[in-house]
Structures are given as structure tokens and as C-alpha cells.
C-alpha positions in Angstrom: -93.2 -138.6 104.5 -91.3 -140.0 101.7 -89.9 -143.5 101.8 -86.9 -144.2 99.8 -85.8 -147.9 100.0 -81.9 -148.3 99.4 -81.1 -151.4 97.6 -77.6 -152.8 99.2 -75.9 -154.8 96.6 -72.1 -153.3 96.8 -70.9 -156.8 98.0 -69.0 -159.4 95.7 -69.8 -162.1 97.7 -66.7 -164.3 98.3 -68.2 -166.3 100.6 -71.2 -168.0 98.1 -67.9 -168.6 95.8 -67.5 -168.2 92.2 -66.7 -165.0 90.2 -70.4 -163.3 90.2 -71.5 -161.2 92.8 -73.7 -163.7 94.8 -76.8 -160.8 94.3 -76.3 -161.4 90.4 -77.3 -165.0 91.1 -80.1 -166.6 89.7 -83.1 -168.1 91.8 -85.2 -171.4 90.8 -87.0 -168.7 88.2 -84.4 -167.7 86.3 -84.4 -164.4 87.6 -81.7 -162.8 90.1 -81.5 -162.6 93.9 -81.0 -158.8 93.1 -84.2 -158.3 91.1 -85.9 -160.5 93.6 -85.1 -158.2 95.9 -86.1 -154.9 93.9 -89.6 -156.5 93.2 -90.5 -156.7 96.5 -89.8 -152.9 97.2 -91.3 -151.9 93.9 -94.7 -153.7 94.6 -95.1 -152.0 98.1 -96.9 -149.4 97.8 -95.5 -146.9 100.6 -92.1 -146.9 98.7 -91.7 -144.1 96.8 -88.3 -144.1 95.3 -85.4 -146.8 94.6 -81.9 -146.6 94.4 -79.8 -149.7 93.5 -76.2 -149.0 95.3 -73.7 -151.7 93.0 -70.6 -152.3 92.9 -68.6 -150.2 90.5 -67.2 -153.5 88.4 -71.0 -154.3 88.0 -72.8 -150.9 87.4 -73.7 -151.8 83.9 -75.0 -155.1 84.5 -77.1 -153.0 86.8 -78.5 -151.2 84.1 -78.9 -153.9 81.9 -81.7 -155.0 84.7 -83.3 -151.4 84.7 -83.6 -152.1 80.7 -85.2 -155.6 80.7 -87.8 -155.0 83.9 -90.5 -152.9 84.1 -89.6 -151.1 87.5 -91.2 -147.5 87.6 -89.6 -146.2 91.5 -85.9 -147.0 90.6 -84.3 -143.6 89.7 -80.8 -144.0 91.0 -78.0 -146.7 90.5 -75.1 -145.7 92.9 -71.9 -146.6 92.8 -70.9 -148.7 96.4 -67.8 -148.8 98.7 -65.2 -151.3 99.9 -67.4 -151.5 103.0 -70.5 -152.1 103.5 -70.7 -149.0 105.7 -69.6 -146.7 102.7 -72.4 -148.3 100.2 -74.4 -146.8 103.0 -72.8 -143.7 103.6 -72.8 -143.5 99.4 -76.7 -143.4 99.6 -77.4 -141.2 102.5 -75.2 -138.6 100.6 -77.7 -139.0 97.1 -80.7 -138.1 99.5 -79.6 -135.8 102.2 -81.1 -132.9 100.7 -84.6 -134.5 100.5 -87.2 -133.0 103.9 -89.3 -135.1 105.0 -87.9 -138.6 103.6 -86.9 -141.5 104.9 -84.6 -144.3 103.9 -85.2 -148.2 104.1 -80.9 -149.8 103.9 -82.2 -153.4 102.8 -79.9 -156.0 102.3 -80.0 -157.4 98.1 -79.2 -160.8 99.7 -82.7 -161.0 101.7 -84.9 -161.6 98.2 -87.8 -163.0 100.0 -88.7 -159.7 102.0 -92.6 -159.7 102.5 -95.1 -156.4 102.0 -96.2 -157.0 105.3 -92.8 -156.3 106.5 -91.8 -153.3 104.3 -95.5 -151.7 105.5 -95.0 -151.9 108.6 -91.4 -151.0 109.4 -92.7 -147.7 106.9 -95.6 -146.8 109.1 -93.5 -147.4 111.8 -91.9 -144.5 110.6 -94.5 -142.1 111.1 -93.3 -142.2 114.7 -89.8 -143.4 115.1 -86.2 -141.6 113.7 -85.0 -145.2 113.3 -86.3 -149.1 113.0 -85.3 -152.5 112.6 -86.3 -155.7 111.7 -85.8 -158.4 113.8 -86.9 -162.3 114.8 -86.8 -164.3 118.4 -83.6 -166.5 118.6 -84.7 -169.7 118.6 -81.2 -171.6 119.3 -79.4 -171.3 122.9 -76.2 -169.5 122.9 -73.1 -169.9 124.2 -70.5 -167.0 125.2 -67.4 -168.5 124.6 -63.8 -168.3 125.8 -61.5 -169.4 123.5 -62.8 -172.9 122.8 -65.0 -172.8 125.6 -68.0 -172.0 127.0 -68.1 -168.9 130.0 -71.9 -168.4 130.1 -75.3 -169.1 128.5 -77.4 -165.8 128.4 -80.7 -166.3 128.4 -82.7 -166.4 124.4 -84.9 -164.1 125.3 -82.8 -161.1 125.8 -81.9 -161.3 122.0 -83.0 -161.3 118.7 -81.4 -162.0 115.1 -81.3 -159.1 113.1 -82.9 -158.5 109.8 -83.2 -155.2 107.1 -84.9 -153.4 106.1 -83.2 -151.1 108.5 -84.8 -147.7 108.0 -84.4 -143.9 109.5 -85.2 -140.4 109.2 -82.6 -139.1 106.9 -81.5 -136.7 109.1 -81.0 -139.4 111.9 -78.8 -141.6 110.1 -76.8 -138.6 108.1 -75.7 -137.1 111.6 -75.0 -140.7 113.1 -72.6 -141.3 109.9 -71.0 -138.3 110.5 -70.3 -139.0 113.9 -68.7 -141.9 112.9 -67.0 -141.2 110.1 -65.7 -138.0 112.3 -64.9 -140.3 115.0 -62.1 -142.4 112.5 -63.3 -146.0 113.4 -66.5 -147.4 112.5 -66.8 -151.6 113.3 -70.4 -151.9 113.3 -71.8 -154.1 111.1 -75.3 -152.8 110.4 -76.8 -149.5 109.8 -79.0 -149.6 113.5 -74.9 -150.2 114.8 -74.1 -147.2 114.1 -77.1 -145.2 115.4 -76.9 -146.8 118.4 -73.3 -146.8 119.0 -73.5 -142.9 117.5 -76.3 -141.7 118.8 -77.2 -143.7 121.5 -79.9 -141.2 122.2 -82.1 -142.3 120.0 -84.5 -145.4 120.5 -84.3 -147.9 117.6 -87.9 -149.8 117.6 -87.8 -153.2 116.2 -90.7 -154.2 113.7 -91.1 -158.4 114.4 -89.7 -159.9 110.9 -90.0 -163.1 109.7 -88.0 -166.7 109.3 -88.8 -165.9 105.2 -86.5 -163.0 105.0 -83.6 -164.8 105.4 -80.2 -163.8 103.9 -78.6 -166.2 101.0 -74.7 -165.8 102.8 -73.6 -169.3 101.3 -73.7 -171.5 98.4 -76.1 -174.1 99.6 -78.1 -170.9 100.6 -79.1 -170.8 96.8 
């Protein structure tokens, strides 16, 4: 099976602040969050193929990375959507035709991915249509009502979500098309819409790690 790893960086990132896209940031290196996050998939070696999904106002600062780095899998640069659930949908639609492939959705603003992680979530592919990435919460939650608290579930019926999030490419085609079919679509990952779509299908969850976290703020960086 082929494994294509999908590159999500279609975001502008209003909530780091500022007027670049929070992906086009620069780390303690020097180098981008973005090309932090394309090293990791281009140095494991299960991943096949890359595609970079930007947003259009940035496509050529895109290719301004392909020119300066040395990456050999990334063969695509696709334009993304006002949501992040078009970027997606974008991507799906540059592979559907491929047999036998499947696509890792990672998020550009989770640089610190490990190999161990990418490895297994693809040979966790060999035998699941769809797979996640997730961690134990650690804090206790509250379910709240207005400004207070109903209940307190207990942790260990949950777990924090992570990406890669990766199918069969026929799995998560035919769940987007559901979707998009259906009119509303208020998921906010790629898994959300498998399982709210096609709820048949078992999502495993591959155990991430407290490294792979997502830079969301400005004192993230």
C-alpha cells in the first residue's frame, strides 16, 4: 500500500497573531514550523508521496521552500479551503484515483511529529480503513452548564486527539461525500467525519505522544 502524507497548512492562523500564517513561522533554528513539519514525513521511510495543501495567498512562498530544501516525496502543492474541512476535501480529490493508497491529514502546526509515530499509525494501516493519533488526558474535566459545573466524567473514558489522522482513500472519499451530500459538516477533524459519516467503520487509535503538540498560540512558539 501506498502512503501519501497530506501536509495541512491552509490556516492563516489568527489566533498566534500577526500577519504570517502561524506555519510560516520560524522555530529556535531558523527554519519554519511548516518545513519542520515536512521533514518529519520526508525522513520516514513508509511515506511515499507529499503534498503540501497552502493557502492560496501563500502558494508561492510554498514553492519558494520546495526550491531551497532538498525534499525528494513532495510532488504536489494544493491550493486549500476557507475550512479546514475543504483543505481536506481539496487533497482527497488530488488522490482519489490512486488503488491501493492511503492518506496521512497531519496538521503543519504539530512540527515535532516523531518516526515512531508516523511508522506505526502506517502499519497500522495494513489492517485498519481509518486511524488516529491520540494521548491519555491527564487533567480532570468538567461538563459545564453555563458557568457551572453539571458533571465530572471520568479521564479515562477520553483521550486528546492528535494527527496524523490517516485512511484508506476510499474510506475517507465516501465519508466526505456523505458529508458534503448531507449540507452540514461541524466536525472538526478528519476521524469526525468518518465517524459521524460512516459510523460503521472502527477508527483505531495509535498511542501518540506529549511531543506532538500543536503550536495554537503565540507563547506556543
Amino acid at each position: 500500500m501506498q502512503h501519501v502524507a497530506i501536509i495541512l497548512a491552509g490556516g492563516t492562523g489568527k489566533r498566534v497573531g500577526g500577519n504570517t500564517p502561524k506555519q510560516l513561522l520560524p522555530l529556535a533554528d531558523g527554519r519554519s514550523i511548516l518545513e519542520h513539519a515536512v521533514d518529519a514525513f520526508e525522513m520516514a521511510s513508509a511515506i511515499n508521496e507529499i503534498a503540501i495543501v497552502m493557502h492560496p495567498d501563500w502558494i508561492n512562498e510554498a514553492n519558494n521552500m520546495l526550491e531551497r530544501n532538498s525534499w525528494q516525496k513532495v510532488k504536489k502543492i494544493i491550493p486549500g479551503g476557507t475550512e479546514r474541512w475543504e483543505s481536506s476535501w481539496h487533497a482527497i480529490q488530488a488522490y482519489k484515483d490512486l488503488t491501493d493508497c492511503s492518506i496521512l491529514l497531519h496538521d503543519a502546526a504539530r512540527p515535532f511529529v516523531s518516526q515512531e509515530i508516523i511508522a506505526n499509525v502506517c502499519e497500522a494501516l495494513e489492517t485498519h480503513p481509518a486511524v488516529t493519533v491520540a494521548v491519555p488526558v491527564t487533567d480532570t474535566l468538567y461538563r459545564i452548564d453555563k458557568d457551572k459545573v453539571a458533571d465530572i466524567p471520568p479521564r479515562n473514558e477520553f483521550m486528546r486527539a492528535q494527527t496524523p489522522q490517516a485512511f484508506h482513500i476510499d474510506i475517507i472519499e465516501k465519508a466526505y461525500l456523505t458529508a458534503i451530500q448531507k449540507g452540514k459538516i461541524e466536525v472538526t477533524d478528519d476521524a469526525g467525519i468518518v465517524h459521524k459519516f460512516l459510523p460503521e467503520v472502527p477508527i483505531h487509535i495509535v498511542c501518540g505522544e506529549e511531543t506532538n503538540r500543536k503550536i495554537t498560540y503565540k507563547n506556543d512558539l
